[in-house]
N, C-alpha and C positions, 0 to 999 in steps of 0.2 A: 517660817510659819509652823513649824512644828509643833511650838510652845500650845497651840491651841487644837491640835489634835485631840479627839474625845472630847471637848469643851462644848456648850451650849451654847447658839443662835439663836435668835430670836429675828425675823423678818417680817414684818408687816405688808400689806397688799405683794402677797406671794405667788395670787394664782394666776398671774400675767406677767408681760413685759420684764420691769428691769427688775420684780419682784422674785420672777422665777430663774431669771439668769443670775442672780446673786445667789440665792439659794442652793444652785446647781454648781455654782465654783466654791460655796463651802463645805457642800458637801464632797466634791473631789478634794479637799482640804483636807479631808477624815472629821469633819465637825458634823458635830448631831446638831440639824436646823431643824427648826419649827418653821413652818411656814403657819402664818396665818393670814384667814378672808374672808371676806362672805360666800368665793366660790371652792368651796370646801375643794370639789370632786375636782379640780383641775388641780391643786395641789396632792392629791391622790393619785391619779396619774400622772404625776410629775414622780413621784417615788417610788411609785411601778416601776417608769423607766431605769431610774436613777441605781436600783438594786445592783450589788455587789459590786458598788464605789466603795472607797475609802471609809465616808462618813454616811449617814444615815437622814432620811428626812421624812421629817412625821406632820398631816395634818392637824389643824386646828381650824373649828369654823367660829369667826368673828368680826361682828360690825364693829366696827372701831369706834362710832359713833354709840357705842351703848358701852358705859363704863361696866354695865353685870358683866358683860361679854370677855372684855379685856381681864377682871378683877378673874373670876372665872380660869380664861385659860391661862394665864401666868400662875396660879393653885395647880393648876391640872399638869403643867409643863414641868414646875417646880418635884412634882409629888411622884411624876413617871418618867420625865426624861432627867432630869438634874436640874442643880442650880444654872442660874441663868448668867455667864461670862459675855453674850453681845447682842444687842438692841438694833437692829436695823428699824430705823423709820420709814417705810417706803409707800405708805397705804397715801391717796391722795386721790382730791380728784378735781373737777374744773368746771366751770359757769361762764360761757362768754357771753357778753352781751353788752350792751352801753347801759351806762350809768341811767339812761332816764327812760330804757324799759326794763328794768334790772325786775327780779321776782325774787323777793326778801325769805320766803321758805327756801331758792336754792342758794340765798347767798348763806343762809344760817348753816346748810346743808354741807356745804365747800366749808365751812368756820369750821364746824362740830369735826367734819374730816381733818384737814389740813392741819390744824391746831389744837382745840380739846382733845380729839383721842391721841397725838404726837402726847399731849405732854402728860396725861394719864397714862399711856403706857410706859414713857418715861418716870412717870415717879416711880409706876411700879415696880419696873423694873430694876431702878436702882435701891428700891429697897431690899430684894434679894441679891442684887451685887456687893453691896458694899462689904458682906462677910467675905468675899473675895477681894484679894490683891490684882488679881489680870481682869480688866472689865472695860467696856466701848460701847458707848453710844455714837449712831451714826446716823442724822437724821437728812 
């Protein structure tokens, strides 16, 4: 794992669960992660904590559901932390209910998460990868 020391992350829904536990083993990595989410301040005290590990980890606040958002912080990550070496897909979220009282604003809602901002982040991101050789997407 050393090849990615200093190297750029990228994690999606980061200010909870397996968003901020992924986060917190790459930056013991020595990798500079972004976190990003809509709840900014929890991934901010996630990097309070996290100070003088290995690697380093910096907010970003973003709906995944809003491409300004994503186009946005991938320019911002690009332009102050580095090129971007790995994509974590982790933002997601869930609607249960049966098919015949289902509510079509949260099934659009779960779409725009789960899939449009997955794969808008994904181009993005692979457009700043590809000048690199070492690159991962992992959704």
């Amino acid at each position: 794992m050393d090849r990615w020391i200093g190297k750029v992350a990228v994690v999606t829904g980061a200010s909870s669960g397996i968003g901020a536990a992924i986060s917190e083993q790459l930056v013991n990595l020595g990798m500079k992660v972004v976190g990003v989410a809509r709840r900014k301040e929890n991934i901010v005290a996630q990097a309070e904590q996290l100070k003088g590990r290995s690697g380093e980890l910096y907010a970003v606040k973003v709906d995944i559901c809003k491409e300004e958002d994503i186009l946005n912080a991938f320019s911002w990550i690009t332009e102050n932390v580095g090129p971007i070496h790995i994509l974590i897909n982790n933002a997601g979220t869930m609607y249960i209910n049966d098919l015949g009282n289902g509510d079509t604003s949260s099934w659009k809602s779960v779409f725009d998460t789960n899939l449009i901002g997955l794969c808008i982040a994904s181009r993005e991101a692979i457009k700043i990868m590809r000048a690199n050789n070492q690159w991962r997407l992992h959704h």
